[in-house]
DRENNUMAR-243954 format. One record per residue: residue number from 1; residue in one letter; x, y, z of N, C-alpha, C in turn. Coordinates in Angstrom, 2 decimals, m for minus. Last residue first. Example, Ala and Ser with C-alpha at 12.3 -4.5 7.8 and 13.67 -1.06 7.14 Angstrom:
2
i->2; aa->s; nc1->12.85; nc2->m2.25; nc3->7.08; cac1->13.67; cac2->m1.06; cac3->7.14; cc1->12.90; cc2->0.03; cc3->7.87
i->1; aa->a; nc1->13.19; nc2->m5.69; nc3->7.80; cac1->12.30; cac2->m4.50; cac3->7.80; cc1->13.20; cc2->m3.30; cc3->7.80
This chain:
86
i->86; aa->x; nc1->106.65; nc2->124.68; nc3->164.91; cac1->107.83; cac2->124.13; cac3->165.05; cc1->108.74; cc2->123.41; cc3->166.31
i->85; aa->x; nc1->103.12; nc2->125.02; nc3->165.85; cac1->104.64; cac2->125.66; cac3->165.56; cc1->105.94; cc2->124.62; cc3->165.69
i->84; aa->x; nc1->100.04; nc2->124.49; nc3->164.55; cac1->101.47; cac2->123.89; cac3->165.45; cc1->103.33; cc2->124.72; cc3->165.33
i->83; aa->x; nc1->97.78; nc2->126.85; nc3->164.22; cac1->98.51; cac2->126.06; cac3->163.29; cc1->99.82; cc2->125.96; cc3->164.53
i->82; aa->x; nc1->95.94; nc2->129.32; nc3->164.86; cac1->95.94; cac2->127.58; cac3->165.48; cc1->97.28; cc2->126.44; cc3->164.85
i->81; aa->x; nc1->96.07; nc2->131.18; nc3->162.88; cac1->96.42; cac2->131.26; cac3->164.31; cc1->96.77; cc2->129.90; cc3->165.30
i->80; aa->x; nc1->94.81; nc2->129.88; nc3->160.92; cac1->96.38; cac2->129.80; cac3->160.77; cc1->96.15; cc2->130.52; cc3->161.83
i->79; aa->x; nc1->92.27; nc2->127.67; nc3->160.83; cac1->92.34; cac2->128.93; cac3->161.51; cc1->94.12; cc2->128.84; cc3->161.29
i->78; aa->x; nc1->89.88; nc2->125.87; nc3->158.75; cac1->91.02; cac2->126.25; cac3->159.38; cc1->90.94; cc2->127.55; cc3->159.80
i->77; aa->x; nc1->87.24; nc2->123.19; nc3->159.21; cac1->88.16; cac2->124.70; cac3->159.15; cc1->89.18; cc2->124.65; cc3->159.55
i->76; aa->x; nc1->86.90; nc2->120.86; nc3->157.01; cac1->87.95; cac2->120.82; cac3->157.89; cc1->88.16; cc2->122.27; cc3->157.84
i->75; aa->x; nc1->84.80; nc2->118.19; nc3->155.45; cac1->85.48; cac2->119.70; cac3->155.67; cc1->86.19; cc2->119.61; cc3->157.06
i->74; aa->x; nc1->84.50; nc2->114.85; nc3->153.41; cac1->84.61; cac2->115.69; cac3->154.58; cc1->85.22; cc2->117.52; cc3->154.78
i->73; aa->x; nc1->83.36; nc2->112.45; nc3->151.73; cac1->83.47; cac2->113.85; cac3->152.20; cc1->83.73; cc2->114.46; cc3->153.27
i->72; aa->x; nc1->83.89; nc2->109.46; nc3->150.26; cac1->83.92; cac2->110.47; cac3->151.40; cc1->84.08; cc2->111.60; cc3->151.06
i->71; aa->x; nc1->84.45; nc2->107.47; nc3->148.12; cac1->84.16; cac2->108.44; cac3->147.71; cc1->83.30; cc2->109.45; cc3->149.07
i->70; aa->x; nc1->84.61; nc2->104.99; nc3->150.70; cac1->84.75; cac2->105.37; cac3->149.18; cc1->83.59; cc2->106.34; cc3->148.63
i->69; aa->x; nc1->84.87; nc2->105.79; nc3->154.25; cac1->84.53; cac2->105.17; cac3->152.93; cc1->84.97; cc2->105.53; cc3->152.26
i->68; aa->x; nc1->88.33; nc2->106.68; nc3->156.04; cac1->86.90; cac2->106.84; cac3->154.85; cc1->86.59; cc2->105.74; cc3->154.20
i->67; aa->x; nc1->89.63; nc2->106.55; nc3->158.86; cac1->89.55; cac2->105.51; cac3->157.80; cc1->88.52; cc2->106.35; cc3->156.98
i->66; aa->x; nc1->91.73; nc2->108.77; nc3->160.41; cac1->90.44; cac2->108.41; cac3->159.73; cc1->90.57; cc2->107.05; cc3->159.09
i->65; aa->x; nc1->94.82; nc2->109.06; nc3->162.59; cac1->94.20; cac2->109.14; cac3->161.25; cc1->92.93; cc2->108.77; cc3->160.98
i->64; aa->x; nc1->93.76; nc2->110.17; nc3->165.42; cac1->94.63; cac2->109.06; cac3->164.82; cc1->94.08; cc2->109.00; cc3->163.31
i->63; aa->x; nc1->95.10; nc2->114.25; nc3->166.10; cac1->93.74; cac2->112.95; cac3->165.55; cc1->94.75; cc2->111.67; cc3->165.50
i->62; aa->x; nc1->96.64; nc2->115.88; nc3->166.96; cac1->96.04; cac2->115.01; cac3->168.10; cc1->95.44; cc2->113.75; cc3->167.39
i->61; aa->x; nc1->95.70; nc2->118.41; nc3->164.98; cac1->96.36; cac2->117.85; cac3->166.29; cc1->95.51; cc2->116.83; cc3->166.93
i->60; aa->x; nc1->95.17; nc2->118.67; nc3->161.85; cac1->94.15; cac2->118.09; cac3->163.30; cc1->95.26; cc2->117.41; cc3->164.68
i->59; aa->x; nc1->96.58; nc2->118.17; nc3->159.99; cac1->95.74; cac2->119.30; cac3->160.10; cc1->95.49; cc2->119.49; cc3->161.28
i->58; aa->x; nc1->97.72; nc2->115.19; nc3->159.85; cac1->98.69; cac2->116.74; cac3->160.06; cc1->97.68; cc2->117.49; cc3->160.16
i->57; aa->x; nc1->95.02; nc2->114.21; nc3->159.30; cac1->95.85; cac2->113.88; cac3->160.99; cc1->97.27; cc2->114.50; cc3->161.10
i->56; aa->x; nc1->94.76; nc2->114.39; nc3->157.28; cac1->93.99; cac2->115.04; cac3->157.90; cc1->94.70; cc2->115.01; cc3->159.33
i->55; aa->x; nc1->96.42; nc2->112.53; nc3->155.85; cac1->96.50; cac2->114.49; cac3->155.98; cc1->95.81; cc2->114.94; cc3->156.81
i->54; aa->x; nc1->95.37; nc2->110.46; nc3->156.35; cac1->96.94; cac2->110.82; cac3->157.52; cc1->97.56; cc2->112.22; cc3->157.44
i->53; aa->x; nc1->93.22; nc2->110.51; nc3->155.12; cac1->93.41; cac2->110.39; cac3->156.51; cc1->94.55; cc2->110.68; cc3->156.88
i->52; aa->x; nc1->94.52; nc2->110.00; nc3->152.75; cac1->93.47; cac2->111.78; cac3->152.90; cc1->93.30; cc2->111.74; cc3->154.63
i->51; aa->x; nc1->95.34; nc2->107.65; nc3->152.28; cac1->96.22; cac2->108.91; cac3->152.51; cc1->95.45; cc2->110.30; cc3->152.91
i->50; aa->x; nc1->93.86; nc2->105.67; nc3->151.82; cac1->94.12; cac2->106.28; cac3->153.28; cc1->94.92; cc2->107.37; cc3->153.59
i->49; aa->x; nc1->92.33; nc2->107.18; nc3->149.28; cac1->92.04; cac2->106.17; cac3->150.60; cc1->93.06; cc2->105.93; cc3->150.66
i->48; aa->x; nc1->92.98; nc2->110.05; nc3->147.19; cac1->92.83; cac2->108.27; cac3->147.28; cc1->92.72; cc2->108.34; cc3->149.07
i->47; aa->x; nc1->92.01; nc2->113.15; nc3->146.87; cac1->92.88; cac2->112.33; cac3->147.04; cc1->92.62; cc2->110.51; cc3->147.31
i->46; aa->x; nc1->91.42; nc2->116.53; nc3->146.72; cac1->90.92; cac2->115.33; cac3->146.39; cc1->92.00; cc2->114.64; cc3->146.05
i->45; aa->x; nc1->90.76; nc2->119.40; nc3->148.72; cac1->92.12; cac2->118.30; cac3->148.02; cc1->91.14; cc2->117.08; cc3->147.77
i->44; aa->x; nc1->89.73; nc2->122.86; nc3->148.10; cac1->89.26; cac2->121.65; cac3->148.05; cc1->90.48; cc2->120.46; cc3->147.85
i->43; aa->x; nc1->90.29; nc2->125.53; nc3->150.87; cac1->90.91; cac2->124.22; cac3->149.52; cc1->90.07; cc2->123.60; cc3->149.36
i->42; aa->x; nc1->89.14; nc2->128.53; nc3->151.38; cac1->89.10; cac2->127.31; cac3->151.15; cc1->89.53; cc2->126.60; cc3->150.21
i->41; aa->x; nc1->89.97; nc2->131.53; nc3->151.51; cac1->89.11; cac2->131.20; cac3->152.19; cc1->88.75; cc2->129.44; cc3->152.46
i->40; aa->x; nc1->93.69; nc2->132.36; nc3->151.18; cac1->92.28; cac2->131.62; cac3->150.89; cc1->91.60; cc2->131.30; cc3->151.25
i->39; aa->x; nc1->95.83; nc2->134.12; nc3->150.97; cac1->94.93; cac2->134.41; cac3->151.61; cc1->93.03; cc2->133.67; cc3->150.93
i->38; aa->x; nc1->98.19; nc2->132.73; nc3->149.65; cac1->96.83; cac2->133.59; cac3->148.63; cc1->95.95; cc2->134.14; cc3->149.35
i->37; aa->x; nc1->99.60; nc2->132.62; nc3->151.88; cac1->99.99; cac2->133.35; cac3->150.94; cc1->98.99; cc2->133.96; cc3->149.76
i->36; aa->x; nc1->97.50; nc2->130.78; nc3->153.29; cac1->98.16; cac2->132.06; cac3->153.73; cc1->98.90; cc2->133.47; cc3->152.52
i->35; aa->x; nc1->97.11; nc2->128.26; nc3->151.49; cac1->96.30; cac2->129.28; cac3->152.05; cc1->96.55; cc2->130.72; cc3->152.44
i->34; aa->x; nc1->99.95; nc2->127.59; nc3->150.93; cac1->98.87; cac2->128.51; cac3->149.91; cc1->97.52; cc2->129.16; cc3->150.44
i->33; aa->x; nc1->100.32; nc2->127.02; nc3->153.28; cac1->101.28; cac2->127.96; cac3->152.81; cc1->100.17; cc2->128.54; cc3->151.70
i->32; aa->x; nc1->99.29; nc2->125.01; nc3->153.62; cac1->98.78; cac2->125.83; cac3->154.76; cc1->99.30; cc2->126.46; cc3->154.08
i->31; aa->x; nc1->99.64; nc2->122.79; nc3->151.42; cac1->98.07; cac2->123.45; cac3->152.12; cc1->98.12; cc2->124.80; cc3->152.68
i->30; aa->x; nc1->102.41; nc2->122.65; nc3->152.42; cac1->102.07; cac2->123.27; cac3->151.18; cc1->100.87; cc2->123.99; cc3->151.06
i->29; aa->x; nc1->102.31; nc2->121.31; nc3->154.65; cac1->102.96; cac2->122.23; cac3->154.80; cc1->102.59; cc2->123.06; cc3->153.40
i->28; aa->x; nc1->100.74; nc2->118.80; nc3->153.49; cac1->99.94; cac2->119.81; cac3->154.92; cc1->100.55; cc2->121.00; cc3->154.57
i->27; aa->x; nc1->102.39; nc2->117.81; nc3->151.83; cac1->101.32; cac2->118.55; cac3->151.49; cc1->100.44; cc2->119.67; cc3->152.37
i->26; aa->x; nc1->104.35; nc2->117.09; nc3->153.78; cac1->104.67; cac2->117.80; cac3->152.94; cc1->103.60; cc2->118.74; cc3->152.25
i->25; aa->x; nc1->102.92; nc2->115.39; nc3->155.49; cac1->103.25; cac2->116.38; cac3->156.10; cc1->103.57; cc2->117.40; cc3->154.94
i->24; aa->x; nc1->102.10; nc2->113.16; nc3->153.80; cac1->100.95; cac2->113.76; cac3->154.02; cc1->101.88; cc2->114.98; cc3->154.38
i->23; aa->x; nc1->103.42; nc2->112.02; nc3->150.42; cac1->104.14; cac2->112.66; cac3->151.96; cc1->102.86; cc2->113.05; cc3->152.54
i->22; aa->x; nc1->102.06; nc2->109.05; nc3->148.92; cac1->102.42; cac2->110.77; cac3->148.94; cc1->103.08; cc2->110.82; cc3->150.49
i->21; aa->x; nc1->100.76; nc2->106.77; nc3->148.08; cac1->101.87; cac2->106.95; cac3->149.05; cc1->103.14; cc2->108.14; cc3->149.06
i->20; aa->x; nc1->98.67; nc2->107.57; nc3->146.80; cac1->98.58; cac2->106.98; cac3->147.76; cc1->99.80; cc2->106.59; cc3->148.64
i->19; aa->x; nc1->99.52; nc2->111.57; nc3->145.89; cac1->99.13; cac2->109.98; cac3->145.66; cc1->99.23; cc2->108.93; cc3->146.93
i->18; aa->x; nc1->100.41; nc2->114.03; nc3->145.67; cac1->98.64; cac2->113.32; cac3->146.36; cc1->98.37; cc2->112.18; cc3->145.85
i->17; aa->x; nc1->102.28; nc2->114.76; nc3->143.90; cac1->102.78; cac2->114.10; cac3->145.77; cc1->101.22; cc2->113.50; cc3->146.46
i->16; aa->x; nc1->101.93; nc2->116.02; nc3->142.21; cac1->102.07; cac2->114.98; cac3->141.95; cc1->102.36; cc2->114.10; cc3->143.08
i->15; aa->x; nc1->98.99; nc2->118.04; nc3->141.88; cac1->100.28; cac2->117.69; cac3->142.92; cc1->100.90; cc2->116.91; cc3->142.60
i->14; aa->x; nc1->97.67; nc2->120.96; nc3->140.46; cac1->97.69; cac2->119.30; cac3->140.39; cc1->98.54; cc2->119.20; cc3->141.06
i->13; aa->x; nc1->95.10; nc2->123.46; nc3->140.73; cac1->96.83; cac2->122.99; cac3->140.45; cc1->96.33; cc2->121.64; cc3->140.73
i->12; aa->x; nc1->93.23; nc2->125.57; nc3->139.58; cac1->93.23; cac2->124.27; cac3->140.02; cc1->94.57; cc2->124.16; cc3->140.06
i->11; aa->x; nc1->91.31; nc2->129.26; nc3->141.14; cac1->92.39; cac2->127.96; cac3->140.33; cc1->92.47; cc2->126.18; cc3->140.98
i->10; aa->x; nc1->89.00; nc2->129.60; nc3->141.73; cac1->89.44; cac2->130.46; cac3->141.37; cc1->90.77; cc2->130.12; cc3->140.46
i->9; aa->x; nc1->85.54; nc2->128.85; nc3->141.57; cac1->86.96; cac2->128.03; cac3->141.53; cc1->87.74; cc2->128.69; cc3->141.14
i->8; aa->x; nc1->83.42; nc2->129.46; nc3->143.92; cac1->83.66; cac2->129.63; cac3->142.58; cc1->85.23; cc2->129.43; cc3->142.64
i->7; aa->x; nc1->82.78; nc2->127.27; nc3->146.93; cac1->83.09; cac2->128.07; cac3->145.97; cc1->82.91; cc2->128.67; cc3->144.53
i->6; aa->x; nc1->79.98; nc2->124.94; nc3->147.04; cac1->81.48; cac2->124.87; cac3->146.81; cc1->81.38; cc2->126.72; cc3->146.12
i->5; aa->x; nc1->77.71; nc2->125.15; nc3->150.05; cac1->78.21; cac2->124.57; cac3->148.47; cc1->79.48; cc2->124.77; cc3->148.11
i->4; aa->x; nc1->78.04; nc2->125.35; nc3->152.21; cac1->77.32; cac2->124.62; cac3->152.35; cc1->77.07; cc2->124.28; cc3->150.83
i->3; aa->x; nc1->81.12; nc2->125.96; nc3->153.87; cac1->80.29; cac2->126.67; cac3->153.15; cc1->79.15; cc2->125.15; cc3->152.76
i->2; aa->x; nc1->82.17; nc2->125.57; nc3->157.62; cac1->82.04; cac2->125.28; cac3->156.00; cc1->80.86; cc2->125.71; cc3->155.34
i->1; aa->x; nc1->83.47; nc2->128.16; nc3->159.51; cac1->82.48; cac2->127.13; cac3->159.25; cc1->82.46; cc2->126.84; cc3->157.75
């Protein structure tokens, strides 16, 4: 379940791929990897309109991408047991 404030920020990295016509899958695959490998309780990604939707729709089996307003929020648990296999 999502936390109901933000973390303490343990690091920031920058992407240069979270742009509006970024790879979503690439980042998904990156997301999930740093989660696992740092064993992280939570990302924060901040990203432009419509691309944060078509990440979200690698996260989320099944989804059709989102539309967001401007300046949206949204959480998203994860579980790497749940994660799509190859």
């Amino acid at each position: 379940m999502c936390e109901k404030k933000f973390p303490k920020t343990i690091r920031v990295l920058i992407n240069d791929d979270i742009t509006p016509y970024g790879d979503s899958e690439l980042i998904a695959s990156y997301s999930s990897a740093l989660a696992s490998v740092d064993n992280r309780m939570s990302i924060l990604v901040i990203s432009h309109l419509s691309w944060i939707g078509h990440l979200m729709a690698e996260w989320i089996l099944g989804l059709q991408p989102p539309m967001f307003s401007t300046s949206s929020l949204t959480c998203i648990g994860y579980n790497p047991e749940f994660e799509a296999s190859d």
